[in-house]
C-alpha positions in Angstrom: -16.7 -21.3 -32.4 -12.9 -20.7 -32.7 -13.7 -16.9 -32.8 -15.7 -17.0 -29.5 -12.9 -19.1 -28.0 -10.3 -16.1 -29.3 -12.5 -13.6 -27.9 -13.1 -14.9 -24.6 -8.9 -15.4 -24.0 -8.6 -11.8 -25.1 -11.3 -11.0 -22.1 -9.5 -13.5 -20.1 -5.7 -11.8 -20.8 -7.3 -8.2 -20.1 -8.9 -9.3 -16.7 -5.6 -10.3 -16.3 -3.8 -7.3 -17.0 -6.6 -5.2 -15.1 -5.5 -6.8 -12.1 -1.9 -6.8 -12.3 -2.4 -3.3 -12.5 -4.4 -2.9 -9.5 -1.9 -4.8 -7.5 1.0 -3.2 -8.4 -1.0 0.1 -8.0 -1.6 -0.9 -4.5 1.6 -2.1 -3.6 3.2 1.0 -4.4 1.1 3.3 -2.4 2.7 1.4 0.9 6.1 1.2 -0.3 7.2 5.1 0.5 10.5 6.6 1.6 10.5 8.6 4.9 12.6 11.1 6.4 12.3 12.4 10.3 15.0 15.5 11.4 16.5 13.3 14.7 15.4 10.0 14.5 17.3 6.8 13.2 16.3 4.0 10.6 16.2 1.9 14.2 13.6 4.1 15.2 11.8 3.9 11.9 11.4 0.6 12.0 9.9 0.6 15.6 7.6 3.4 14.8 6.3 1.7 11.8 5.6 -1.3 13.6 4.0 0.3 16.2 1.9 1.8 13.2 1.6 -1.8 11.6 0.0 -2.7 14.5 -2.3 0.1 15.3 -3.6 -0.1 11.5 -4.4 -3.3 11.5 -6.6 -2.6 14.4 -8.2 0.6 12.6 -8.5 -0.1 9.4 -11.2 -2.5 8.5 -13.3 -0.4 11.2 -12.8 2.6 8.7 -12.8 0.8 5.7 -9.7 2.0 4.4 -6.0 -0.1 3.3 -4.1 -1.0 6.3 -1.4 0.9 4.6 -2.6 4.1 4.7 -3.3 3.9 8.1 -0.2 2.7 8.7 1.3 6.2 6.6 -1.4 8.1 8.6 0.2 6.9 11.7 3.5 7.5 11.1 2.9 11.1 10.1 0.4 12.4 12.5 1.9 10.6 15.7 5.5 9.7 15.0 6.6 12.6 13.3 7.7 11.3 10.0 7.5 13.1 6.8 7.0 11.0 3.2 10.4 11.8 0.6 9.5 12.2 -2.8 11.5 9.5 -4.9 
């Protein structure tokens, strides 16, 4: 019985760890850098809300993370480009 007990918390830990994974996974695929050749951080952060905004409207009708709507957005309509870290 103790074994069973042992093996289900090491099932429990990795289900654990799976997920952690996954979220930080999926957190790092919105957090990006962003460069555009004559606009401002001001105007960043209007465009990306404008994005936010427009992603949150488009994306569960495609099925796809808000976020990448969001980067869709603000490459093919804004004009910003993603920076490489």
């Amino acid at each position: 019985m103790v074994e069973n007990e042992a093996m289900n918390m090491v099932s429990a830990i990795k289900m654990i760890l799976v997920v952690m994974i996954l979220m930080a996974l999926s957190f790092a695929g919105c957090a990006t850098k962003y460069s555009h050749p004559t606009k401002s951080p001001k105007d960043f952060e209007r465009d990306q809300r404008d994005c936010q905004a427009i992603a949150e409207k488009s994306a569960a009708k495609k099925g796809v993370p808000v976020c990448e709507e969001t980067r869709n957005c603000l490459e093919t309509r804004k004009g910003w480009r993603r920076v490489l870290w």
